[in-house]
Backbone as CSV, one residue per row, in Angstrom:
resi,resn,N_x,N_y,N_z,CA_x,CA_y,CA_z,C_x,C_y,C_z
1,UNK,-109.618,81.006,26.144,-108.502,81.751,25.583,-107.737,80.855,24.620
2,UNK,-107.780,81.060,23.475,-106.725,81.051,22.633,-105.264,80.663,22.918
3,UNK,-104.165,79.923,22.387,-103.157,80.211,22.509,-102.527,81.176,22.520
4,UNK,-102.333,82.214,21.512,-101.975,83.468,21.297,-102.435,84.359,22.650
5,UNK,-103.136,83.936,23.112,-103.931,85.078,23.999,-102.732,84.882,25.398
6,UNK,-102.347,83.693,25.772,-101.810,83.139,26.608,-100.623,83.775,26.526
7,UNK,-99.858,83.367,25.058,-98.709,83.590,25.003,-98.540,85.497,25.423
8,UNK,-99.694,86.086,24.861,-99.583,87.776,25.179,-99.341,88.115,26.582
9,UNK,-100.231,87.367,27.155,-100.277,87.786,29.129,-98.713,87.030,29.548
10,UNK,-98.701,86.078,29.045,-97.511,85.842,29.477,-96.180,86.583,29.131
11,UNK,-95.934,86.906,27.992,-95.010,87.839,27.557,-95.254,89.286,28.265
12,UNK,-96.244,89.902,28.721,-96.850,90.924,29.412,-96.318,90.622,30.889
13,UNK,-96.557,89.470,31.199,-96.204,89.182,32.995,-94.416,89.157,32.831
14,UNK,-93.800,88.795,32.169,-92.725,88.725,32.246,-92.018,90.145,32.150
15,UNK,-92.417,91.238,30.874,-91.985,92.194,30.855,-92.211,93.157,32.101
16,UNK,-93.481,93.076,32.742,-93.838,93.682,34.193,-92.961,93.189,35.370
17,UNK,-92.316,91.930,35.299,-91.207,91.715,36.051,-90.236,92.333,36.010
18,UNK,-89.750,92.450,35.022,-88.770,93.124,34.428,-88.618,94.345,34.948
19,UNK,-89.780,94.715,34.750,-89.645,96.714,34.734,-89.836,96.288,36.106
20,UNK,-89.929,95.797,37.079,-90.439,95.848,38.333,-88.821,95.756,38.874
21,UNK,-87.849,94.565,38.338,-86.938,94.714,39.154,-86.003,95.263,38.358
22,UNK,-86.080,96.286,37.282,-85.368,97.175,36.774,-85.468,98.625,37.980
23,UNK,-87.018,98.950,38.054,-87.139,99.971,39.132,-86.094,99.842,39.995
24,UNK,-86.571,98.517,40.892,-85.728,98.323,41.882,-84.532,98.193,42.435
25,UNK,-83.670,98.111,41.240,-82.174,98.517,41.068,-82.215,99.622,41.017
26,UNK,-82.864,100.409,40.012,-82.625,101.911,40.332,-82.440,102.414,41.573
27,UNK,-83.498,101.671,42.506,-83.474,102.564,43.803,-82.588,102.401,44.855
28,UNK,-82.201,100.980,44.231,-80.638,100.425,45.435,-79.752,101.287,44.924
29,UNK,-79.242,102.047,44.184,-78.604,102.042,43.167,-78.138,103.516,43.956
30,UNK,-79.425,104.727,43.652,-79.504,105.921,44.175,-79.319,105.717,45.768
31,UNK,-80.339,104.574,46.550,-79.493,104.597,47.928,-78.020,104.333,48.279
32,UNK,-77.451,103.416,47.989,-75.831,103.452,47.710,-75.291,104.526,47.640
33,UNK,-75.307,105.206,46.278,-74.836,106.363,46.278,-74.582,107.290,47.210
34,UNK,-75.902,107.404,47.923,-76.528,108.532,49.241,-75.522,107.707,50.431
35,UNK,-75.544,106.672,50.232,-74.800,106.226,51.942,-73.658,106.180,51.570
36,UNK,-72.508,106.200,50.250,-71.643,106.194,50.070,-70.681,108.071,50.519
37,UNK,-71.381,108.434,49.935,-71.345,109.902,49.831,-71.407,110.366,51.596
38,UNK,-72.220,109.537,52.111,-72.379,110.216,53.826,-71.230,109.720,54.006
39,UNK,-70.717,108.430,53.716,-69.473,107.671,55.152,-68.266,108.467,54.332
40,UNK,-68.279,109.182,53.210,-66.797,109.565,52.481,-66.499,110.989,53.481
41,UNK,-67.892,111.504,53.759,-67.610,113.095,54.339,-68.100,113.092,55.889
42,UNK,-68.673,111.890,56.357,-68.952,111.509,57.766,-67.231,111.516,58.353
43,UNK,-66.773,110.433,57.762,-65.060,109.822,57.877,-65.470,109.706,59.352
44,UNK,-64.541,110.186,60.533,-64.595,109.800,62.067,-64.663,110.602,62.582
45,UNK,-65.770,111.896,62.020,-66.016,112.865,63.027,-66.207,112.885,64.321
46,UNK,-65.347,113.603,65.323,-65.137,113.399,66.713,-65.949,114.594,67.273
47,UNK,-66.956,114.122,67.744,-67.717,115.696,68.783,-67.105,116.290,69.673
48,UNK,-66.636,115.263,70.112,-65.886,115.444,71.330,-64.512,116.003,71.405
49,UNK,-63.930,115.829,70.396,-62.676,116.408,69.785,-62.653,117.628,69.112
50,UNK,-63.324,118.567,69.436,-63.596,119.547,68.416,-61.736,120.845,68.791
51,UNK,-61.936,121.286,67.647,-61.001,122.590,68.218,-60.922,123.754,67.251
52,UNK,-60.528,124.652,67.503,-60.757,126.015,66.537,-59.291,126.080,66.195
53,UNK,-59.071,126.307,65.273,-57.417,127.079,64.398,-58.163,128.019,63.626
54,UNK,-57.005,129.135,64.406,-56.878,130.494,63.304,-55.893,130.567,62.036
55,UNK,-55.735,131.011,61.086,-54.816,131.253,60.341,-55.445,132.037,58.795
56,UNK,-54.561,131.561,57.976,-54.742,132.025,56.462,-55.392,131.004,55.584
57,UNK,-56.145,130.994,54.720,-55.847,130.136,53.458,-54.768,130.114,52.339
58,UNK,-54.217,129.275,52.557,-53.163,129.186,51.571,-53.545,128.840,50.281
59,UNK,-54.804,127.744,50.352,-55.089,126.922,49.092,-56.576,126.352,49.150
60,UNK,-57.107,125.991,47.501,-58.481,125.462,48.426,-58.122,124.566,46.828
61,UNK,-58.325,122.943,47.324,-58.324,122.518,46.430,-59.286,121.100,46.432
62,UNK,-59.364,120.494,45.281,-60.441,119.146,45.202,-60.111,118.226,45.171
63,UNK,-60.239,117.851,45.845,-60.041,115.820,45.387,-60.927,114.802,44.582
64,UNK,-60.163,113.993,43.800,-61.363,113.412,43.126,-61.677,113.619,41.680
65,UNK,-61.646,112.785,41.028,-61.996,112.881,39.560,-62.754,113.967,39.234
66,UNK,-62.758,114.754,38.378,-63.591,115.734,38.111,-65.296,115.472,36.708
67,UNK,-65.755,116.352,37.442,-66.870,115.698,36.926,-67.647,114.639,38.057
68,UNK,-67.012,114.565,38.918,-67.322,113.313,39.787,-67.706,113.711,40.887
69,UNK,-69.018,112.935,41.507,-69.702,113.837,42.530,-69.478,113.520,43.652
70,UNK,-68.350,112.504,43.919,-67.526,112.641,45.161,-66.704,113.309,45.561
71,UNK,-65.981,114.145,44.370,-65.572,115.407,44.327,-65.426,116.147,45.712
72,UNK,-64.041,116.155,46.118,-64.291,117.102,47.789,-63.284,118.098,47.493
73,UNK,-63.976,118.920,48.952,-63.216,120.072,48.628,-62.196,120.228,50.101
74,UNK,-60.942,120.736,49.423,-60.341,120.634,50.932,-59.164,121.642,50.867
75,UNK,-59.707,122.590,52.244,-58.729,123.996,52.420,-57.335,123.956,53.023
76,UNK,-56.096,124.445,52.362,-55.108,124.316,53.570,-54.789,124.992,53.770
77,UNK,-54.532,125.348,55.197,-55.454,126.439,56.605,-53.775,126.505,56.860
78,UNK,-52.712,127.758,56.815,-51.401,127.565,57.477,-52.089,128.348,58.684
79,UNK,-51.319,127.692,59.830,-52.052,128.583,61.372,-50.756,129.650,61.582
80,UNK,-51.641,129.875,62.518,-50.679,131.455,63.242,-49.413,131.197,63.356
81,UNK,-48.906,130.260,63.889,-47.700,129.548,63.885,-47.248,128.301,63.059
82,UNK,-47.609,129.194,62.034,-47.001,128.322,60.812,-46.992,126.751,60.558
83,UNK,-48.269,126.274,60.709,-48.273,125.113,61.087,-49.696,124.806,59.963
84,UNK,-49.355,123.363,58.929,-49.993,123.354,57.418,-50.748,122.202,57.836
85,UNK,-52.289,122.720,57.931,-52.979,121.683,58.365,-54.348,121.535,56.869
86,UNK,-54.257,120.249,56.432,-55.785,119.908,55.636,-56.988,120.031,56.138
87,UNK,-57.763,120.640,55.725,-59.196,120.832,56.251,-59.938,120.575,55.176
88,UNK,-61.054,119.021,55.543,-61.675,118.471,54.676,-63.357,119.517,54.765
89,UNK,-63.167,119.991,53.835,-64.664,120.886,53.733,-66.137,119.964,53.719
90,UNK,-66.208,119.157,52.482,-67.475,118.334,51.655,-67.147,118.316,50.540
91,UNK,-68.458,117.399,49.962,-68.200,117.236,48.200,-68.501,118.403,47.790
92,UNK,-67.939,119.111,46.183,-67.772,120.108,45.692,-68.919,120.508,45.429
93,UNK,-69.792,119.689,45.328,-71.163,120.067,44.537,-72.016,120.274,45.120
94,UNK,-71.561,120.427,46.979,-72.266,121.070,47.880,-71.617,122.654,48.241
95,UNK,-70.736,122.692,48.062,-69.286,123.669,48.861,-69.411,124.802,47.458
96,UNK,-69.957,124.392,46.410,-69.560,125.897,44.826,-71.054,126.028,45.348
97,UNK,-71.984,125.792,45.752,-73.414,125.875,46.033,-73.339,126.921,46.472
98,UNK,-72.496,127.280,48.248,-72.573,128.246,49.105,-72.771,129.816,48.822
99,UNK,-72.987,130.208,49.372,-72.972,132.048,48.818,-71.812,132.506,49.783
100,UNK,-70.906,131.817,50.775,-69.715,132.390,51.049,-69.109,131.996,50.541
101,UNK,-67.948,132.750,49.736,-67.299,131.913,48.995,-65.746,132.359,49.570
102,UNK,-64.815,130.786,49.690,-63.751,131.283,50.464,-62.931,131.416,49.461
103,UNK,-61.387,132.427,49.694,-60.257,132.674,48.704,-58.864,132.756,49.239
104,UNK,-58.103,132.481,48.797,-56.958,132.071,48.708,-56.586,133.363,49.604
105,UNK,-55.470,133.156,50.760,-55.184,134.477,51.378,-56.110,134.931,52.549
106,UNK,-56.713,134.226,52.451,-58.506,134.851,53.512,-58.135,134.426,54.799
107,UNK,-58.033,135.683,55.460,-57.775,135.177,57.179,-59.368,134.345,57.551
108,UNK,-59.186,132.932,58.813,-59.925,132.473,58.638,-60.125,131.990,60.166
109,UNK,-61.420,131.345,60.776,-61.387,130.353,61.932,-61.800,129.425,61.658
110,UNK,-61.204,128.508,61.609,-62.010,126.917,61.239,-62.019,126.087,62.820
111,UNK,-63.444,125.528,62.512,-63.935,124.773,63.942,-64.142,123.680,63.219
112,UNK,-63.579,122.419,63.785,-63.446,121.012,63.619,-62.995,120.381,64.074
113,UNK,-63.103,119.057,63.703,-62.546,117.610,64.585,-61.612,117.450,63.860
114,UNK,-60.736,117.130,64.937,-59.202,116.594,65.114,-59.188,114.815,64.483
115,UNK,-58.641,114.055,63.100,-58.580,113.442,62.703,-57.041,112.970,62.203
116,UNK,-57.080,111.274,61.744,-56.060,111.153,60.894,-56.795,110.289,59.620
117,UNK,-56.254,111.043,58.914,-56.993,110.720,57.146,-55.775,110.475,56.579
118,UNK,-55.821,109.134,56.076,-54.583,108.514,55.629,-52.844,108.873,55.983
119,UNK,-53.318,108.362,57.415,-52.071,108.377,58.301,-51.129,110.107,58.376
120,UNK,-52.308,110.623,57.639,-51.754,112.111,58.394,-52.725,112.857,59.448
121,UNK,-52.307,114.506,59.771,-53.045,114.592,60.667,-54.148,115.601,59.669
122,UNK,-55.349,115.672,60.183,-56.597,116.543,58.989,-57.715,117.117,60.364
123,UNK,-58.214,117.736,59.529,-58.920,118.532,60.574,-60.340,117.916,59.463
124,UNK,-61.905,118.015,60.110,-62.865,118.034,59.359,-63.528,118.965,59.767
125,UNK,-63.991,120.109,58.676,-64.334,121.458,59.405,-65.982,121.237,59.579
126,UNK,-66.328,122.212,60.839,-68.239,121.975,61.398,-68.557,123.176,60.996
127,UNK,-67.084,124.136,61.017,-67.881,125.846,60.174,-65.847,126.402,60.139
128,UNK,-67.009,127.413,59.338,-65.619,128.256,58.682,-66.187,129.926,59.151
129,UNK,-65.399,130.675,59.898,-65.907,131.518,60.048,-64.341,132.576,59.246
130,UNK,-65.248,133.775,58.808,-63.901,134.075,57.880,-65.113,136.246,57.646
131,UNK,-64.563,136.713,58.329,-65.253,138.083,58.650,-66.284,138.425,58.786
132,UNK,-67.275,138.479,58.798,-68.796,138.920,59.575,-69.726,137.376,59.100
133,UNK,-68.935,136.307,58.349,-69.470,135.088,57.670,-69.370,134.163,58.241
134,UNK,-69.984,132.703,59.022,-69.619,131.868,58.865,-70.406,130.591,58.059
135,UNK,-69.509,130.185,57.448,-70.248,128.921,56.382,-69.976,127.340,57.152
136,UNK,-71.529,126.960,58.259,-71.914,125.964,58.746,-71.941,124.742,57.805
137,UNK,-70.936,123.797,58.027,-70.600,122.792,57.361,-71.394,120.993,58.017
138,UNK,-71.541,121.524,59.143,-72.172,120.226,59.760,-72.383,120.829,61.130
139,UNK,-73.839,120.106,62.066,-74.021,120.248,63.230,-73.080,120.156,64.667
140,UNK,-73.818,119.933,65.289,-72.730,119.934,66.461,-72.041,118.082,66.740
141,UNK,-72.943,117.586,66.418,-72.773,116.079,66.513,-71.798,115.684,64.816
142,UNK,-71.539,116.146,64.242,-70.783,116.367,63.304,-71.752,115.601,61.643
143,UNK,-73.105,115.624,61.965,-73.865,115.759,61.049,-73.896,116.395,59.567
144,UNK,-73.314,115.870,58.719,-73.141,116.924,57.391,-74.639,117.287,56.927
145,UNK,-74.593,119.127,56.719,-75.670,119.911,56.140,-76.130,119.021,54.966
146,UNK,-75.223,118.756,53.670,-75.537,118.218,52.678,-76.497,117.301,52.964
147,UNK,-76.348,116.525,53.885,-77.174,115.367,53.698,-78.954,115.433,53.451
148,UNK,-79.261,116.498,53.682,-80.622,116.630,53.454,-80.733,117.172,51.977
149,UNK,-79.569,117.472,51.139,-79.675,118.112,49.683,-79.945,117.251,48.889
150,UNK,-79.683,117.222,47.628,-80.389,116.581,46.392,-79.242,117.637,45.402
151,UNK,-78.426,116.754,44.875,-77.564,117.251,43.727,-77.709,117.569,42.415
């Protein structure tokens, strides 16, 4: 071999490195994401803590930069006795997906764990049941549905 010939494989082995640990950021990159996204809507779901509130929707609103796929969605549920509780739904870009779609005013039952999310008190809902509908938000172990999706 030639010089030139050398210098080619070698410039060739180097660029194949390259793309090799270019891939491989990609894929840390997309896993991050995925485990970031579980612990934001995991938070400290309590199984064991579960409880049902009846009431109204007052509001359904997002948190989170828009455009941004951490984006959450979160209902506030006034109960029967007038009592204004946050109910963290999921990220938005799982929750506009649904074919129930909840509205402002909508008598409702929300089943969830009893939490404190930045030193207040929050509920994290496992389902929303709201007239012959309910929209299953996570298992019984407080497993989010999303997690098996693809955005």
């Amino acid at each position: 071999m030639d010089l030139n010939t050398k210098e080619v494989i070698r410039n060739l082995q180097l660029w194949g490195g390259g793309l090799v640990l270019l891939a491989i950021g990609g894929i840390v990159h997309s896993i991050s994401k995925g485990v970031m996204r579980y612990k934001k809507y995991h938070r400290q779901f309590d199984p064991d803590n579960v409880k049902e509130f009846d009431g109204h929707i007052l509001e359904i609103i997002t948190e989170g930069s828009q455009n941004d796929e951490k984006q959450g969605v979160i209902l506030i549920l006034e109960t029967e006795n007038k009592k204004i509780i946050p109910i963290h739904l999921g990220p938005e870009w799982y929750i506009s997906h649904q074919q129930d779609r909840l509205k402002d005013g909508q008598k409702v039952r929300v089943v969830g764990s009893r939490v404190n999310y930045e030193d207040n008190p929050a509920i994290i809902a496992a389902r929303i049941e709201h007239g012959d509908s309910t929209l299953i938000l996570r298992d019984e172990n407080g497993r989010p549905r999303w997690q098996s999706w693809v955005n």
